[in-house]
C-alpha positions in Angstrom: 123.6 110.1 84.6 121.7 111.2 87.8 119.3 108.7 89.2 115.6 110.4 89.8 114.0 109.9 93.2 110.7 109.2 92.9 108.8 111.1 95.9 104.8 110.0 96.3 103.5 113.7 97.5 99.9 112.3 97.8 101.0 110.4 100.6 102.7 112.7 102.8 98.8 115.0 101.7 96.6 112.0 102.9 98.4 110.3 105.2 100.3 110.6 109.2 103.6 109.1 109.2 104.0 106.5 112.5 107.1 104.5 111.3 109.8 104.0 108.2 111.3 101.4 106.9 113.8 101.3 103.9 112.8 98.2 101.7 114.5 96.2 98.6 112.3 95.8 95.7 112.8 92.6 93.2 112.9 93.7 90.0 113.5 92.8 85.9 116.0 94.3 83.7 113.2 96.3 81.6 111.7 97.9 84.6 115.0 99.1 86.3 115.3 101.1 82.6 112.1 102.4 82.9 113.1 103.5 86.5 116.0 104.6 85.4 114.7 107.1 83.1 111.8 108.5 85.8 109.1 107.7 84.3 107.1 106.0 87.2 104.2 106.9 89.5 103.9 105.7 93.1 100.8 107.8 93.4 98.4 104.9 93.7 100.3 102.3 95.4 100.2 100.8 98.7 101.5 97.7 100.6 100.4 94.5 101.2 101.2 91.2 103.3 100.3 87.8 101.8 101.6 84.6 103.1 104.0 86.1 105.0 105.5 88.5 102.1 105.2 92.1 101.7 104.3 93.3 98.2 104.2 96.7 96.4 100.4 96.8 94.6 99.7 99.9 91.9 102.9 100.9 91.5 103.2 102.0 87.7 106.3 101.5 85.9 105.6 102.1 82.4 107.0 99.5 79.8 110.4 99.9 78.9 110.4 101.6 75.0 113.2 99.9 73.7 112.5 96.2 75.4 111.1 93.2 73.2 108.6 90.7 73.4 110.0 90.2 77.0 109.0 92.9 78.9 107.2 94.2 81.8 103.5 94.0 83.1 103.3 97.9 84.2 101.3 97.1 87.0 102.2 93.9 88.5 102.5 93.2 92.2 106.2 93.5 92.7 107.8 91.8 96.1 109.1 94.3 98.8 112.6 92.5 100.7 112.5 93.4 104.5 113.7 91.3 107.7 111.5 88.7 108.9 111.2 90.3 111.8 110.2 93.6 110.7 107.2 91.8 107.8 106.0 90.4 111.1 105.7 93.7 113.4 104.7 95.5 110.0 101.7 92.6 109.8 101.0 93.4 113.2 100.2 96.6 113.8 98.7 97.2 110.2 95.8 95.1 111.0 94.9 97.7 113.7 92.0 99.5 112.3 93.0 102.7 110.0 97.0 101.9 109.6 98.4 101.2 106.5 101.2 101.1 104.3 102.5 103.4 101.9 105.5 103.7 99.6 107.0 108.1 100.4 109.9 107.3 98.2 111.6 105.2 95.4 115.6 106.0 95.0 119.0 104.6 93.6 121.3 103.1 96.4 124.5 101.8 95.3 123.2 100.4 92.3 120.0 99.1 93.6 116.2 100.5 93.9 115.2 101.2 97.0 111.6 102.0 98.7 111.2 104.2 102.0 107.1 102.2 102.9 105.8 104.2 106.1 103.2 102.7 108.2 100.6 105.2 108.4 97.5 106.6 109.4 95.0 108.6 106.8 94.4 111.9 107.6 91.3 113.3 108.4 89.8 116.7 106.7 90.8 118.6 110.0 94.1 117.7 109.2 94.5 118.2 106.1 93.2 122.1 106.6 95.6 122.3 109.7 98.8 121.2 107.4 97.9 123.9 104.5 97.8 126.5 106.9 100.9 125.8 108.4 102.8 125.5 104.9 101.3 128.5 104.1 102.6 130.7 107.4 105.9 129.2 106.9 105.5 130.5 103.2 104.8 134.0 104.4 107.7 133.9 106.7 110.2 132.6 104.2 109.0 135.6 101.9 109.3 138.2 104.7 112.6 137.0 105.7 113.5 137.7 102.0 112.4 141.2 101.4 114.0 142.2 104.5 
């Protein structure tokens, strides 16, 4: 069976990239099912640090169908695993006004979930306008290069 990858377009729309990290997410056994089958939405989540602990908020992972009385809150904060060191740079430079931190990507790696969180900057309406109009030239070109 092929593992989805779980890409938060919105994101990469609303905000500017600075920095990447890959995180570990902690997990139960009904949510990994529910991830397993793709049915999850990083569309409204973001990242937090609380006591020293990174956690993923709004991430949606649907309960599992065929779990029991033991399964998942959908919503629930859900810890992020990252070196020390990195929590601490990542608390650092997202108190500096306008940076934040957003899940791009949820994926399988050898067995276990992974999230790419990006520190980042939102957009501004300028922006926004400038990155549809390059998509779109890069369209054109793609589609001249193909009738040709």
């Amino acid at each position: 069976m092929l593992e989805p990858t779980i890409d938060n377009r919105r994101a990469r729309f609303e905000y500017e990239f600075l920095e990447r990290w890959e995180a570990g997410i902690v997990l139960t056994g009904t949510e990994i099912k529910s991830i397993r089958q793709g049915h999850i939405s990083l569309n409204e989540a973001f990242a937090r640090i609380r006591d020293g602990e990174l956690w993923l908020v709004g991430l949606y992972v649907p309960p599992y169908k065929e779990g029991s009385w033991n399964n998942h809150e959908p919503r629930r904060p859900r810890k992020l695993l990252l070196h020390r060191a990195d929590i601490d740079r990542l608390a650092g430079d997202a108190a500096e006004k306008g940076l934040t931190i957003v899940p791009t990507r949820l994926y399988f790696k050898r067995g276990r979930v992974k999230v790419d969180i990006a520190l980042a900057r939102g957009k501004k309406l300028w922006d926004k306008r400038r990155d549809i109009k390059e998509r779109e030239a890069k369209r054109d070109v793609a589609r001249a290069v193909r009738s040709h």
